[in-house]
C-alpha positions in Angstrom: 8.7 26.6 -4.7 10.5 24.6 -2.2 6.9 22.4 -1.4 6.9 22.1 -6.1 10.3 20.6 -5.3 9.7 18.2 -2.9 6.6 16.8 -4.8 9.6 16.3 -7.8 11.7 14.1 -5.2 8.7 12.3 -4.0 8.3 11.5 -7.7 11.3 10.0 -8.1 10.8 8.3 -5.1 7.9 6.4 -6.7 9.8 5.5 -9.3 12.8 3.6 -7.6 9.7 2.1 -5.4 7.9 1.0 -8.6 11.2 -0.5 -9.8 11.7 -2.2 -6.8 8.5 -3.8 -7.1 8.8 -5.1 -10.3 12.1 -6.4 -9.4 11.9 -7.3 -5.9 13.6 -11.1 -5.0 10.6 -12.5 -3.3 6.9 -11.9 -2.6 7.5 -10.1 0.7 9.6 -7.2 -0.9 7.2 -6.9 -3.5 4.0 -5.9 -1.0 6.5 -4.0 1.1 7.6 -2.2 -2.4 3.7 -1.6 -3.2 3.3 -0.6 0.5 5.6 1.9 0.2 4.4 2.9 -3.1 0.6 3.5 -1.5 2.5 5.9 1.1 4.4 7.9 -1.0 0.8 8.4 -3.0 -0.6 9.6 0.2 2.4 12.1 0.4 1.9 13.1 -3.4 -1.9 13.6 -2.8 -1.6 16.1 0.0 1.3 17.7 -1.4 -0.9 18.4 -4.9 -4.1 19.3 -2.7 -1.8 21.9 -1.0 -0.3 23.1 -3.7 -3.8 23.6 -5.8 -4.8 25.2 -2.8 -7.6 22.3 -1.9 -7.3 21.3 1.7 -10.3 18.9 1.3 -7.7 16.5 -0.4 -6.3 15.6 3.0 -9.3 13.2 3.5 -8.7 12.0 0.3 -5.0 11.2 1.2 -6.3 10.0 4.7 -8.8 7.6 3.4 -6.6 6.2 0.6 -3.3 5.9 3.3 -6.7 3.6 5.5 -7.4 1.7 2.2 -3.7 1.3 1.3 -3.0 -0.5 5.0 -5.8 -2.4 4.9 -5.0 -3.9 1.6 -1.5 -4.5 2.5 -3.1 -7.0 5.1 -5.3 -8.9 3.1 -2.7 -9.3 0.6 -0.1 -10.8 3.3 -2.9 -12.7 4.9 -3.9 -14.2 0.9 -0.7 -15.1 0.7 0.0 -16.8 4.2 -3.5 -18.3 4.3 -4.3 -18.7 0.8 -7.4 -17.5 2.0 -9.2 -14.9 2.7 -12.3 -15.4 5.0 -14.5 -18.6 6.0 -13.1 -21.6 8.4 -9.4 -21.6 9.0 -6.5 -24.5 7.8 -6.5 -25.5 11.5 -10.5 -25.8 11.3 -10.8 -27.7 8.4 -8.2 -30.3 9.6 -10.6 -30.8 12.5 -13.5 -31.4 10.2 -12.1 -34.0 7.6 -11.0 -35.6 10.8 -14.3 -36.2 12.5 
């Protein structure tokens, strides 16, 4: 009972989290919003695994919570970079110089 209640409060939790995404004042509290969201999704998927009585939803949790932090990364490096892979801004200042 006490484990069906705290999958209720992590629900809420990804409520406020989704509203703070959508409302967030800049860019950066948005991915930290959608960060969060991904971790409390990790919780939520372990908790329900648990609660089904499937333990093999851990490494579904785990490898969601490795794809949630890696995404977070590329999204911040997009969004530093505007880019994603392939030469660097520093790089190609050095080649339209030659």
């Amino acid at each position: 009972m006490m484990l069906a209640a705290a999958t209720a409060g992590l629900l809420v939790a990804l409520l406020i989290t989704l509203v703070r995404a959508i409302a967030g004042p800049s860019l950066y509290d948005r991915v930290l919003a959608v960060n969060s969201f991904g971790t409390k999704i990790v919780l939520l998927i372990a908790a329900m695994g648990f609660l089904a009585g499937r333990p093999d939803f851990l490494d579904i949790a785990l490898l969601y919570a490795l794809v949630n932090f890696i995404g977070t990364l590329a999204v911040l490096k997009f969004f530093r970079y505007r880019n994603l892979g392939g030469a660097s801004s520093i790089e190609r200042k050095a080649e339209t110089q030659r």
